[in-house]
N, C-alpha and C positions, 0 to 999 in steps of 0.2 A: 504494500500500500504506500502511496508515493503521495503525501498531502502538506500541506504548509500549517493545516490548523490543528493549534498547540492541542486547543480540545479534544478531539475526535483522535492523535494519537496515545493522550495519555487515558484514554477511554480503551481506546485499543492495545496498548499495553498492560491493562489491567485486568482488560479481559485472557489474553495471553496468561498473563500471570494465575488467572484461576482454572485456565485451562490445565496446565503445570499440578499447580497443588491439591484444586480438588478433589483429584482419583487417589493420591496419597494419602490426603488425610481420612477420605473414608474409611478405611483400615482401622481409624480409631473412630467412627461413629462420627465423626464431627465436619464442619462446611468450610469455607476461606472464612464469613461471613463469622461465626462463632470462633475458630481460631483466632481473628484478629483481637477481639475482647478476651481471651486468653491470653494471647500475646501483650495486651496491655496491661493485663494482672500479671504477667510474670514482670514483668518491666517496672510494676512497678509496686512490687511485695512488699517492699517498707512504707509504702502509704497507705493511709484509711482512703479506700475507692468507692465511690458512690456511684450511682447509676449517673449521675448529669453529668460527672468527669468523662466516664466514656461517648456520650450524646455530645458532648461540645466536641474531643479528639478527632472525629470520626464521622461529624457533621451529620449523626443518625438521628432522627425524630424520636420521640420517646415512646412511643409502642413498639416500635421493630427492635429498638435497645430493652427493651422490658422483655419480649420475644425473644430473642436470642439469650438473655441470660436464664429465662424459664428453662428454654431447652436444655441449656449445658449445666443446670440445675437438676433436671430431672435425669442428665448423663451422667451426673456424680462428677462432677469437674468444678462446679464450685459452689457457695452459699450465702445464700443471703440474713445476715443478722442486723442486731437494730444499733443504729451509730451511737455510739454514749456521748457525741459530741453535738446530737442533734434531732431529738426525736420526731423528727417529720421524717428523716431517709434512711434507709438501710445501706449498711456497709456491704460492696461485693468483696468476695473472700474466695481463694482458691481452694480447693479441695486436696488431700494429701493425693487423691488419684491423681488431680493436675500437676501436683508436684511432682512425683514420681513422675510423669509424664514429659516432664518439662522440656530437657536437653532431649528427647527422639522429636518431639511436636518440632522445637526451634530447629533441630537440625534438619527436618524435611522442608523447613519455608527457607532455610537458609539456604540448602541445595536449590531450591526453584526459583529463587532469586540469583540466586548463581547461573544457571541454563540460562534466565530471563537476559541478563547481560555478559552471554558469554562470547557473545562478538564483540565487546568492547575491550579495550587496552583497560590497565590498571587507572592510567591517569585518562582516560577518559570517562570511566566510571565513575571515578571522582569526582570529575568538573560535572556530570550528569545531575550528581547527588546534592552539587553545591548548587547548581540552578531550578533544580527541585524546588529544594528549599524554598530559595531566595521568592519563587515565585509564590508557594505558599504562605511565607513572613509576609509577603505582601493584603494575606486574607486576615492578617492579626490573630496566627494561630499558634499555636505554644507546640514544640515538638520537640520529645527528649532524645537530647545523641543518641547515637548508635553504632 
């Protein structure tokens, strides 16, 4: 696909990208769509997470974020308890399942982000990564290294 609009390829890239890891991660019961909120609880274990942290990260509306953690709730991957810091939200919490799971789950999205940019140079990957960003810092959105 040969197009100039930034949109439609990074639409197309991330389609690509769940083509890659979906069929892998079925193996453990779970979607890109659900691993990525995994992915964000494992990132970010020393924090109290609440459901609108993930809703802002991941620009998700609060029923589909509410849906995906039922799911990976009722998969035993993690739980919802009540935040001692704010009794309107629940804290999301990973499950020891998830834990134990952690480094196989990170290391299949990590292999398929690898395939995903494996025609690029090392320093190309980089400046990729860096205009990523930069284009996303432009939506005033918070993203932790990686």
């Amino acid at each position: 696909m040969k197009t100039e609009k930034v949109g439609v390829l990074v639409k197309s890239i991330s389609l690509e990208f769940e083509k890659l890891l979906n069929p892998r991660l079925m193996k453990y019961d779970l979607t890109v769509s659900q691993y990525k909120l995994l992915g964000y609880l494992f990132r970010h274990k020393a924090d109290t997470v609440i459901q609108a942290d993930m809703e802002k990260f991941f620009s998700m509306t609060h029923p589909t974020t509410s849906e995906l953690i039922k799911q990976l709730t009722k998969k035993g991957y993690v739980v919802r308890k009540k935040n001692p810091g704010d009794a309107r939200s629940r804290v999301i919490m990973l499950t020891d399942k998830a834990l134990e799971m952690e480094e196989t789950l990170t290391g299949i999205a990590d292999a398929a982000n690898s395939e995903l940019t494996s025609s690029l140079t090392g320093e190309e990957r980089e400046a990729l990564i860096l205009i990523l960003n930069k284009v996303l810092a432009a939506f005033d959105k918070t993203f932790p290294s990686e």
